[in-house]
N, C-alpha and C positions, 0 to 999 in steps of 0.2 A: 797383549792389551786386554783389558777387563773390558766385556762385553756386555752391555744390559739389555736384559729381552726379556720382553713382558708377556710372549706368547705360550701358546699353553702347549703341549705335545703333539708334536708331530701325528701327520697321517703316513700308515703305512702302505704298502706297495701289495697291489694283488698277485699271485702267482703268474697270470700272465704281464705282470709291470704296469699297469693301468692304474693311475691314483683313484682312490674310493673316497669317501666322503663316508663316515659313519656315524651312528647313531643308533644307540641302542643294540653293540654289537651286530646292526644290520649293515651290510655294505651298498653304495650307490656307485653304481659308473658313470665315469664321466666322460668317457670314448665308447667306440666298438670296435669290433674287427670285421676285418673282412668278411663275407660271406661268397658261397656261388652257389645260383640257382640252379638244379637238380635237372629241370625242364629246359633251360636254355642253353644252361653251363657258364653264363656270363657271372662275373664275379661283380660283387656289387661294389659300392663306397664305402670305403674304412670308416669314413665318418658318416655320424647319423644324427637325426634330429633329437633333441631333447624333448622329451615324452613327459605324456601327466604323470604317466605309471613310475614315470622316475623319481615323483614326488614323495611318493606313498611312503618313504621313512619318515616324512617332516609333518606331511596332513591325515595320512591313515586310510586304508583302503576304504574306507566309507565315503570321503571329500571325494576321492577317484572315482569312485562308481559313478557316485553323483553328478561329477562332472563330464564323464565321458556318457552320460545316461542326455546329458543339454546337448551336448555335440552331438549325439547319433542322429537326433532332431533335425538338426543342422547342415546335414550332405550336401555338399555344393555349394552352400549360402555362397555368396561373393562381396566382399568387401574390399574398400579402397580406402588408403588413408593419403595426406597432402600433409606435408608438413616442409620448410625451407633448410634443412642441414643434415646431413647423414650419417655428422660425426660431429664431436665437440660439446654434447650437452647429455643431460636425463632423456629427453624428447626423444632422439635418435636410440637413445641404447635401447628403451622402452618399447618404440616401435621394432628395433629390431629383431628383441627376443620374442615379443608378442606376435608378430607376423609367421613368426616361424613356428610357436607352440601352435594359432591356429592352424595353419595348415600342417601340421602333425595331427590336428583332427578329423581332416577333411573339408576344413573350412578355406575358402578360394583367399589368402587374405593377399593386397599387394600393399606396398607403398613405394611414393611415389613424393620427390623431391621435387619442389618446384626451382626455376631456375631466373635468377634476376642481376639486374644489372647494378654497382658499385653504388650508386647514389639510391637505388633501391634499397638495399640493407640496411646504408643511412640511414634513409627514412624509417625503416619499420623497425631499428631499433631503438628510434626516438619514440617510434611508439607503446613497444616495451616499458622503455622508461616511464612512460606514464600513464602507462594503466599500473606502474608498480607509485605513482603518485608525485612523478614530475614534471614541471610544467614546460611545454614544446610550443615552438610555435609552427600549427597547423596548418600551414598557406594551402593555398591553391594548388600550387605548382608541386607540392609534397604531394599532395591526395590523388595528383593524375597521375603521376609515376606509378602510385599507387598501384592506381586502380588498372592504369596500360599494360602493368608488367604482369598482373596478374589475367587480363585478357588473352596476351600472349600465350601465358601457359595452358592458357586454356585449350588457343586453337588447334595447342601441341596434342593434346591429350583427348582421349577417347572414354567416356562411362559408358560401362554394359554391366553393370552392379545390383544387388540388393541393398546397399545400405553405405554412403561414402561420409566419413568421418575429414572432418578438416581442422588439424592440430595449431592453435594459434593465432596469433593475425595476418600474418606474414600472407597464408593464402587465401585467406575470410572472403575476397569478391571473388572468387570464382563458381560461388553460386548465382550469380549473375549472367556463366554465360551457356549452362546446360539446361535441359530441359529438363524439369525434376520429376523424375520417373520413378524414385524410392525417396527415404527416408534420408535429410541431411545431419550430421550432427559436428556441433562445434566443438573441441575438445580443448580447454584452454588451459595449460599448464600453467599461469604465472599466477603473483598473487596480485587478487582485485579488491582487498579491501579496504582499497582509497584512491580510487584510481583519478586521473585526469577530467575535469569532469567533461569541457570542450573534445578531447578525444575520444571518449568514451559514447559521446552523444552521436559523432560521426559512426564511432564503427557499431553504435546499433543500429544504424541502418539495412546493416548486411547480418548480424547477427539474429535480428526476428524474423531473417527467411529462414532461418534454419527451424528445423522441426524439436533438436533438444538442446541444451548445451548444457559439457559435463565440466568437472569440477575438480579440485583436490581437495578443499577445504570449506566447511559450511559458511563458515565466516565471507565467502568471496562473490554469494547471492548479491545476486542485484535485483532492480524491478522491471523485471522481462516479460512478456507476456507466453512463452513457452516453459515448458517446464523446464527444471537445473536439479543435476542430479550430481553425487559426489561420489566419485570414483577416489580412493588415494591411489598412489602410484605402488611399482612392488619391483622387486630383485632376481633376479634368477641366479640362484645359488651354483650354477653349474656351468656359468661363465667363467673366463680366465681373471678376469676382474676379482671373482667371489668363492670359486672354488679354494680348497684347500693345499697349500704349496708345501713343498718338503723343505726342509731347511737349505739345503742346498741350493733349491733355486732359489732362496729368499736371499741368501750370501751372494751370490751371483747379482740379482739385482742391485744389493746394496755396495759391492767392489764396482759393476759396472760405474755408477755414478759418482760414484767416493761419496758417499752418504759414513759419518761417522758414528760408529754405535759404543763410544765408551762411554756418552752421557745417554740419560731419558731422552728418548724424541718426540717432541712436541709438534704437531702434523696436521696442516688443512690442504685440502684437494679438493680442489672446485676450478670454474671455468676462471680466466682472468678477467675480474670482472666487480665493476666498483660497488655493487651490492652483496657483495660475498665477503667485504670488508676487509681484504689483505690488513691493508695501513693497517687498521686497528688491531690484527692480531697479533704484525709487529709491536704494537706501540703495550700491547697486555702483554707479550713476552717480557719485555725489558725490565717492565714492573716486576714480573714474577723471578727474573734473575736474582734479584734483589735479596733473593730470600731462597734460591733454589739453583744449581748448576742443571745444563740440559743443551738442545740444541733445537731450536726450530728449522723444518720443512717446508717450504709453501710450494706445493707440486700443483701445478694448473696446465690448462693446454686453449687454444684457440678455437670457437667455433668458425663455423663456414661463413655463418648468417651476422655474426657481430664486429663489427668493424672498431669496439672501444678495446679493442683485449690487448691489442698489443701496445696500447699507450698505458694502461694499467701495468703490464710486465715489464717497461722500460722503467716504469718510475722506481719498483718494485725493486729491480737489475740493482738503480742506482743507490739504496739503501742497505745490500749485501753488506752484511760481515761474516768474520769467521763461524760465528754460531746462529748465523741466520741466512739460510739455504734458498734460493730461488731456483726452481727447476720448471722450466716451460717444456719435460716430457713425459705431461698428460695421457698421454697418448699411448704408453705404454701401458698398457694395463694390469701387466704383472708385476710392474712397480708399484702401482695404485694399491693393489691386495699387499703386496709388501711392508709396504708405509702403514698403510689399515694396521694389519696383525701386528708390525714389531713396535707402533706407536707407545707409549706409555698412556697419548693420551690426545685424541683427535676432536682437532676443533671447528666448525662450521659456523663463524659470527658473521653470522648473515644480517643486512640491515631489513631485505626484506625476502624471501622466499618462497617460492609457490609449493614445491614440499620440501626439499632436499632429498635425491637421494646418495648423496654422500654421506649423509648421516645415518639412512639404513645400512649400505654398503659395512660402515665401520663399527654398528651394532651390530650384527651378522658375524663379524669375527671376532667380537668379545671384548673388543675396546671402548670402554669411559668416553661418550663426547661431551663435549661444551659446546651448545649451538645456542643460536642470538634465540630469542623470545619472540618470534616472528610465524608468522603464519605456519606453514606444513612443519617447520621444523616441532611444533607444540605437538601436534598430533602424535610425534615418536616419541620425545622424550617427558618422561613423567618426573618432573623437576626433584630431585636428591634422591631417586628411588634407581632408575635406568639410567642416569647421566643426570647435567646442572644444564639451565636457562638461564642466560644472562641477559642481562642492560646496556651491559656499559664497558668500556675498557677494564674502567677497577674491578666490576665483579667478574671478568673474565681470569684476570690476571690471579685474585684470590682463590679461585678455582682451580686453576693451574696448580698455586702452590699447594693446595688442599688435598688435591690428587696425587701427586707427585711425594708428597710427604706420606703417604698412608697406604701401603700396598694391597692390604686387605679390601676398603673401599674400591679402588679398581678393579679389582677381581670379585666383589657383590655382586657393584655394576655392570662388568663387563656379563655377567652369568644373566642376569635380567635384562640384560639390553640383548643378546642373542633369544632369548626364550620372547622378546615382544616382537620380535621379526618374523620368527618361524610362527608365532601365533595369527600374525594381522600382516605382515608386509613381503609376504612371497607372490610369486609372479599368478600361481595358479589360485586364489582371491581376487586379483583383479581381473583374469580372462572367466574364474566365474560372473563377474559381474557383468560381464559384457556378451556374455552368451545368454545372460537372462535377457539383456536387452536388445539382442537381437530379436528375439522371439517375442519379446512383447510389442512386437508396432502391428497396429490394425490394418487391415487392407478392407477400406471403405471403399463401395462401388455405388458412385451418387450421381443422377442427373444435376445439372445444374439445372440453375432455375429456369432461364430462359426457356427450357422444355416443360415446364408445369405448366396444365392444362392442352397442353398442344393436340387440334382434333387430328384423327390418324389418316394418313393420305391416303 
């Protein structure tokens, strides 16, 4: 059977079998080996954290100095993050590679899943919904679940911190129920720029106790009275997700699933989820059939915290054909790098997006995306240069065939969409930014007023 593969050459294998990742015939590991301690004799863990220093063929040993020069600053700091799911989205992968790069530097970081009840999720993914700009109706009886489920979490939980970061809205009142003894900050992944406006008015209430709130995209400023700062989101190339696979295992994922590779594969990965626009990438496939043979992929997986996903992936189920794939195992994440690399051509028609990172994920291995024209997805792609921005079904679908016809364009593209990642969207860009702000919050030591003037006993 005629194979099509759009991937470029293999990585090959170190002398001790460990895959590398290269660049610039420099090698990176992406394991270690065991060690034993000299002094104790105890043998350490085979596995080991991922390091700045591991960066240094992608940023160059000047970014490394630099940033291991913020951290040395930084000993001990202590940081908390909250956030409601610890698998199934950006948010979670994000925090969990980030938690682990800090403390690779000595920075205390935890996170820290808050935990709620069925109609809770309910509710806070209605809220979701409309700060991404649709209309909910806000009761009462919404806002106290609300507001109880996340007291509860509170009662659960202990701060003895420097600096607690609270991811979203999901845990937004539990600055409500500690005594604020550092710096809070809000850190809001979705897109806000057109949010609800009755809901949004609610959850500034909770939001102006925070001392910053950070951002992916400039466009998502609101009129806060604290400062908003923009972080984009970033990758870590050294995940199983992102690292580099041998063909072998890439054949292996693709027999596990019976994924067919005698046509182009047309491929979105994202959560299942009505803003990531499934329907519509079927509905631009069929168009593009029209004028192209191929087969679509739609690989998704369930978060913890969203309760719409598995009504998306029934409907989803119910529109299968032969050359139109449904796979709810997301989850696997060496499938996801698989799909990424062997894609012809990955699409992300997001209706609305706070950044995508599936749309870095599959710049990063050199595949052409088509993503909607929607908030963070704009930030990656640079429309007909690194990949196409679309509108609409039709222009997704002519993109499709535009790509698919021209093999040279996807291999431009794919070479500029890998070089805008490693420039701007790796992991150690965004933990610098966060190391600068750790350092920059004041520590003001101020009488209140009630003490001016006061004669001395």
């Amino acid at each position: 059977m005629k194979r099509f593969d759009s991937s470029s050459d293999q990585p090959e294998l170190s002398q001790t079998g460990r895959k590398v990742v290269s660049k610039d015939d420099k090698e990176v590991s992406t394991s270690s080996r065991a060690w034993t301690d000299p002094a104790t004799h105890q043998v350490g863990l085979l596995n080991r954290l991922v390091s700045v220093e591991d960066y240094e063929p992608f940023i160059g040993p000047e970014v490394v100095e630099r940033i291991l020069s913020k951290a040395r600053a930084l000993q001990g700091f202590k940081v908390v993050n909250f956030n409601s799911t610890f698998y199934g989205g950006g948010v979670a992968e994000l925090l969990s590679a980030m938690t682990l790069l800090m403390n690779s530097l000595g920075i205390k970081a935890e996170w820290r899943v808050i935990q709620g009840r069925p109609d809770f999720f309910n509710i806070t993914k209605k809220m979701h919904n409309a700060l991404q700009g649709a209309d909910i109706n806000l009761s009462e009886i919404k806002t106290t679940i609300f507001e109880e489920v996340n007291f509860e979490n509170a009662v659960r939980n202990r701060i003895d911190h420097d600096m607690v970061v609270v991811h979203d809205p999901q845990p937004l009142p539990l600055i409500d129920h500690f005594p604020k003894k550092c710096p809070w900050l809000w850190r809001c992944h979705i897109e806000l720029s057109n949010p609800d406006c009755p809901t949004w008015k609610y959850l500034t209430g909770f939001i102006e106790k925070y001392d910053a709130v950070i951002l992916s995209h400039g466009d998502y400023q609101q009129n806060l009275p604290i400062p908003q700062l923009i972080f984009m989101p970033a990758i870590n190339p050294f995940s199983i997700k992102n690292k580099e696979l041998t063909t072998a295992e890439m054949d292996d994922r693709l027999d596990q699933y019976k994924i067919p590779v005698d046509l182009p594969l047309i491929v979105q990965v994202s959560r299942f989820d009505r803003w990531k626009d499934p329907a519509g990438v079927v509905e631009a496939f069929k168009l593009a059939q029209k004028e192209i043979d191929a087969t679509l992929v739609l690989l998704g997986n369930f978060a913890t915290d969203d309760p719409e996903g598995a009504r998306v992936y029934e409907h989803l189920a119910s529109i299968r054909e032969e050359r139109i794939l449904v796979l709810p195992n997301g989850d696997d994440t060496a499938l996801v790098n698989t799909l990424q690399r062997r894609a012809a051509v990955v699409l992300q028609k997001s209706l609305r997006e706070g950044f995508g990172l599936t749309v870095t994920e599959a710049m990063w291995k050199g595949t052409p995306v088509i993503g909607g024209n929607v908030g963070g997805i704009r930030s990656q792609i640079q429309d007909g240069v690194n990949g196409f921005l679309v509108s609409s079904v039709k222009d997704a679908a002519d993109r499709i065939v535009q790509l698919l016809k021209d093999a040279r364009l996807r291999e431009q593209m794919g070479r500029k969409a890998r070089q805008a990642v490693t420039e701007r969207f790796l992991l150690t860009r965004y933990l610098e930014q966060y190391l600068g702000l750790f350092g920059a919050f004041e520590t003001i030591f101020r009488l209140p007023d009630s003490w001016h003037g006061k004669p001395e006993l």
